[in-house]
N, C-alpha and C positions, 0 to 999 in steps of 0.2 A: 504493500500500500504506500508506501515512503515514497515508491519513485513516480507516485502521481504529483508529487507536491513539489512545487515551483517553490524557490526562494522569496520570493517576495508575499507567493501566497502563507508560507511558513514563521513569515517573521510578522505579518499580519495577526497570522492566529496567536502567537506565542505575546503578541501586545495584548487582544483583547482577553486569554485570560490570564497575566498581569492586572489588567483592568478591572477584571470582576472577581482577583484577588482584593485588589484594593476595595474594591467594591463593598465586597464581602465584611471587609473589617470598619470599615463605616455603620457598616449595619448595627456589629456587635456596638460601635462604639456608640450608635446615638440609641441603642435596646429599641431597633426600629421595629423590633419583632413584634411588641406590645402594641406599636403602629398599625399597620398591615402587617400580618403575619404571614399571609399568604403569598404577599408580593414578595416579601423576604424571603419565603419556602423556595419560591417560583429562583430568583436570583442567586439562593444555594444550589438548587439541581442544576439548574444550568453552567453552575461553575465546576460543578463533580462532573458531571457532561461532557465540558470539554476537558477536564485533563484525563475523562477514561479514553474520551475517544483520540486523544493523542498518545494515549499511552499503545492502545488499539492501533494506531496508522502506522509505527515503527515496531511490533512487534505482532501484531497476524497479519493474515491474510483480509482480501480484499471482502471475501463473501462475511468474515466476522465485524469487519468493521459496518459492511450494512446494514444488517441485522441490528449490532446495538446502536447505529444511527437512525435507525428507522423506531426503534422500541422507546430509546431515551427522547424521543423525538416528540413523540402521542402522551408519554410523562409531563414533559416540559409544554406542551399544549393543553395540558387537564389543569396544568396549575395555573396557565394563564388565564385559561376562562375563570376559575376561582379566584383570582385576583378580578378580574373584571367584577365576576357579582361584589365581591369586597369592596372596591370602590365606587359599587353603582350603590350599595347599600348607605353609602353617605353623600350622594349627591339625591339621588331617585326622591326621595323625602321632598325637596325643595322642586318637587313638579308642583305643588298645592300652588307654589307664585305662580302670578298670571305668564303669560304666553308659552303657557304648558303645551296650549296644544299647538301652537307652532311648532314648540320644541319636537314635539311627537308626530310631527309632519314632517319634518327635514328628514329625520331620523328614519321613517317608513319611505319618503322617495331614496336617500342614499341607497338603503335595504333593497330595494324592490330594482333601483337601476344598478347594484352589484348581481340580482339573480338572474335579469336579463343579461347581462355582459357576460355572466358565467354558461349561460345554456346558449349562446349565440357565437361566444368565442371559440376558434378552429383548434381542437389540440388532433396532435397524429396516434398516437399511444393510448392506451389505458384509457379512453375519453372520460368514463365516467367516473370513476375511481382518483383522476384526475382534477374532473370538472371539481368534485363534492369538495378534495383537500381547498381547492383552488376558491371556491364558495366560504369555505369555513375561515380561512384566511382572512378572506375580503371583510365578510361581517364581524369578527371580532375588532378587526383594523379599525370598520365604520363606528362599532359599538362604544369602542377607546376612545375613539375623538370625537363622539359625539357625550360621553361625561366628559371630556376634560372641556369641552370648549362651554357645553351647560354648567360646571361648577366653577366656573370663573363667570360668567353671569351672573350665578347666585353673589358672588362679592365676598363673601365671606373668609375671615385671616386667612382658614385653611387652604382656600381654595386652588394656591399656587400649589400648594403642595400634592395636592389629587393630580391637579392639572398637568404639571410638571410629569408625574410620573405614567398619567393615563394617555397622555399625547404622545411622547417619547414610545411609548409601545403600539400605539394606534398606527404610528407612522412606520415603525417596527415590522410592523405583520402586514400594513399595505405595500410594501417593501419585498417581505418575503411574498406575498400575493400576488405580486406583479412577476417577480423573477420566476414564480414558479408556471405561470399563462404563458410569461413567453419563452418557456425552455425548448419546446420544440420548433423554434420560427425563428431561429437565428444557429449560424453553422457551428459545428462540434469547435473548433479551433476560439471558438470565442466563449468556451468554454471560463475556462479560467480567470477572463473577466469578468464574466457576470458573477463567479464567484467571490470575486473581488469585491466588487460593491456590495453584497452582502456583509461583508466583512466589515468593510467602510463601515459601512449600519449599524454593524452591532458593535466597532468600537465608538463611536460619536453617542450611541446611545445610553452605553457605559458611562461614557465623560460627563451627559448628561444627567443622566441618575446620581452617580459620586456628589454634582453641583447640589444638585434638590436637598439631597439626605442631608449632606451639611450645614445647610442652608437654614434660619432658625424659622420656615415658614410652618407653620401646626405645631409648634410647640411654645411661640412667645406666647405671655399672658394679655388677658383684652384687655384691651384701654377702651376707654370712654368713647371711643370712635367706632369701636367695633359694635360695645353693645348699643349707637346706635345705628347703623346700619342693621342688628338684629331686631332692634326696634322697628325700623322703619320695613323692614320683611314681612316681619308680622302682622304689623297694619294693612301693607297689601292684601297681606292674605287675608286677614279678615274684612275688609274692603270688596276681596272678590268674591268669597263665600255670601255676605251679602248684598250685594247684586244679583248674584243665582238663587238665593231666596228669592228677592223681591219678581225675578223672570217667572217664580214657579208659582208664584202666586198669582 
C-alpha cells in the first residue's frame, strides 16, 4: 500500500494528524467533553482512524487497508450524524422565534435540490450504492450549515461556538460530497489531486476547530448584554405566540 503514496500526499497526511493530535489535546485541555461530547467522541475516532490507517498503509496489504477504511469510515459517519442531532438539540429550540418557517423552507428546498442533483447526476459504477453514500453526504453537509448559519441568527454568546464548529463540518462533508459525485468524470491520473484537496479540507478544518475550542466563545459568563438580547428573544416569542392566538381566534 506505501507505494501508492506520493510525497507530498504523505506529508499532507502526516500534518493533518499532527493536527488532530493537537486537536485532540485542546479538547482535554478546555474538558470540551462536558461541551459536546459527541463532537469530541467524533474528533477522537477520527484521530485513532488515521494513525490505524497509517499504520495499515506501511505494513499490509492493499485489500486490509480497505476494508478498515471502508469500516472506520461508517464509524466516523455515525458519530457525525450524532454530533449533528447534538448541536441541532441546542439551536432547534430557538425555531419558536419568528421566521421559523422561513428557516424551514431554505432548509426543505436545499434538501429537496441535493435529492434531485443526486438521482439526476451521471455516476458509471455502483450507481446506486453510490448515489445513497453520495445523498447522505450532501444532507448532512446541508443539515450542518443550515444550524450553524440558524444559531448565529439566534444571536446568542454561544452561538459562534455551534456555529464555528457546525459550518467547519457542513463544509467538511459538502467537500467530501462533491469529490465523491465527481470520482468517476475526471481521469485516473488526477487521481491524486483530488485526493489532495481533500486533505486540504481536513487540514484547514483542523486549524479551524483548534481556533473555536480555544477561543473563550460558550464559556464567558453573561453580561448585561447578553441577558438582554435573551430578553428581547423572549418577547418575540411571546409576541409571536400571540399573534397566533389572536389569528385562531
Amino acid at each position: 500500500m506505501k507505494n501508492y503514496l506520493i510525497n507530498p500526499e504523505l506529508a499532507m497526511w502526516l500534518v493533518l494528524i499532527a493536527g488532530k493530535v493537537v486537536l485532540c489535546l485542546c479538547i482535554l485541555k478546555k474538558r470540551f467533553f462536558s461541551r459536546l461530547s459527541w463532537f469530541s467522541a467524533l474528533i477522537c475516532a477520527s484521530t485513532t482512524r488515521s494513525f490505524l490507517l497509517l499504520a495499515v498503509a506501511f505494513e499490509a496489504s492493499y485489500t486490509a487497508y480497505y476494508y478498515i477504511f471502508y469500516i472506520t469510515s461508517y464509524i466516523e459517519n455515525a458519530l457525525a450524524f450524532l454530533t449533528l442531532v447534538e448541536c441541532g438539540r441546542q439551536v432547534l429550540p430557538g425555531l419558536d422565534l419568528p421566521k421559523r418557517k422561513q428557516a424551514f423552507g431554505w432548509l426543505g428546498t436545499a434538501l429537496a435540490s441535493v435529492l434531485v442533483f443526486t438521482v439526476f447526476w451521471p455516476l458509471q459504477s455502483i450507481a446506486h450504492e453510490k448515489k445513497i453514500e453520495i445523498l447522505g453526504y450532501l444532507t448532512i453537509a446541508i443539515v450542518f450549515i443550515f444550524i450553524a448559519a440558524y444559531s448565529r441568527y439566534l444571536g446568542l454568546y454561544w452561538s459562534r461556538l455551534v456555529a464555528g464548529l457546525t459550518m467547519t463540518l457542513g463544509l467538511l462533508y459538502l467537500v467530501g460530497g462533491v469529490v465523491k459525485a465527481i470520482a468517476g468524470h475526471y481521469p485516473p491520473a488526477m487521481g491524486a489531486q483530488v485526493r489532495q484537496i481533500s486533505q486540504i479540507a481536513n487540514i484547514l478544518a483542523v486549524i479551524a476547530w483548534i481556533i473555536v475550542i480555544l477561543s473563550p466563545w460558550g464559556e464567558s459568563v453573561m453580561t448585561e448584554e447578553d441577558l438582554q438580547i435573551l430578553e428581547t428573544a423572549f418577547a418575540k416569542i411571546e409576541d409571536s405566540l400571540g399573534a397566533e392566538r389572536i389569528k385562531a381566534i
